[in-house]
C-alpha positions, -999 to 999 in steps of 0.1 A, spaced: -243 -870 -441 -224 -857 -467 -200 -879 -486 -175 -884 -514 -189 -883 -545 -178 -884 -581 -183 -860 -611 -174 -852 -646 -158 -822 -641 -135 -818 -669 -145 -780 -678 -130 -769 -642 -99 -792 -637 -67 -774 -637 -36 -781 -659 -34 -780 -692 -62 -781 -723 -54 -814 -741 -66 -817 -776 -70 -849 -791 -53 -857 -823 -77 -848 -853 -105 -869 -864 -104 -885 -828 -133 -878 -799 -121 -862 -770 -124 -880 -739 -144 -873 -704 -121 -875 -673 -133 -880 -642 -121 -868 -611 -130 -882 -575 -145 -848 -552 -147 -853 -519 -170 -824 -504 -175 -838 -469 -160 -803 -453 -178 -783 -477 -197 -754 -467 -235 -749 -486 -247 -710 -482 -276 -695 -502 -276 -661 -521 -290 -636 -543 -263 -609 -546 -231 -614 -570 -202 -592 -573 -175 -595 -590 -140 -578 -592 -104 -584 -598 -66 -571 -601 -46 -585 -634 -36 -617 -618 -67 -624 -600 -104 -623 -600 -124 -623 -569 -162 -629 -567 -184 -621 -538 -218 -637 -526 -239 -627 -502 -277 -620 -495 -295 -590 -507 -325 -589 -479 -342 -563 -504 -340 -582 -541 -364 -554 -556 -357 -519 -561 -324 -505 -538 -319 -524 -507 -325 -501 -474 -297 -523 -457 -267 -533 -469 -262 -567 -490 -239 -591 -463 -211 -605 -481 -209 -645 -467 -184 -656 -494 -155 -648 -516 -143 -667 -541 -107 -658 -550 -94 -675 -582 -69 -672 -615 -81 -659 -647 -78 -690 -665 -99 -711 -635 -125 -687 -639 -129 -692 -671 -130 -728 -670 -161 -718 -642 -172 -698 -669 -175 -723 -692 -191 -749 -673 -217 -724 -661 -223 -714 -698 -232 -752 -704 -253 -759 -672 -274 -727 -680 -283 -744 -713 -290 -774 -706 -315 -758 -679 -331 -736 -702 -333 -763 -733 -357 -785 -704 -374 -755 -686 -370 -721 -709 -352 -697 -708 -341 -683 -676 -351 -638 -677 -327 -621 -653 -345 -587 -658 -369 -588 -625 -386 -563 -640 -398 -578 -672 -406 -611 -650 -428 -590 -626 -445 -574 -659 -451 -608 -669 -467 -620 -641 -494 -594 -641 -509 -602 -677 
């Protein structure tokens, strides 16, 4: 079902940051993705890690999202990546995040302050 699709993603590619010449926009590539192998896999748990040349990033799911979990959080994926791709990811993240907030509000990562503000 899945197929090739196409998406601006010019705040991950690799390579080199081009400037343009001053006074000039700079300009949207596009790069053809094909995800047709990918792998989707939900989670709730993020951790993060890394050695000087590399930064690695866990996912996995936290069956206990409030308070300490009793069991232990299942790591599904890692991510293993360069410094200068991650912050690429970074970036892109950054911007997504905004524009999500800028429709919808601002996203509180505290669960505690969004449990308190259920209750009022």
């Amino acid at each position: 079902m899945s197929k090739s699709s196409e998406t601006e993603t010019e705040a991950v590619r690799p390579g080199p940051e081009a400037t343009p010449p001053e006074g000039q926009p700079a300009q949207r590539q596009r790069i053809e993705v094909k995800d047709a192998g990918a792998i989707s896999s939900y989670a709730n748990f993020c951790r993060v890690t890394g050695t000087p040349e590399e930064l690695i990033v866990d996912f996995g799911l936290n069956p206990q999202p409030i308070g300490i979990p009793n069991e232990p959080v299942v790591i599904t994926q890692r991510i293993v990546t360069n410094y200068y791709t991650a912050k690429r990811m970074l970036h892109a993240l950054q911007l997504t995040i905004q524009r999500h907030e800028e429709a919808f509000g601002v996203l509180e990562t505290d669960i505690q302050k969004r449990l308190v503000g259920r209750r009022t």
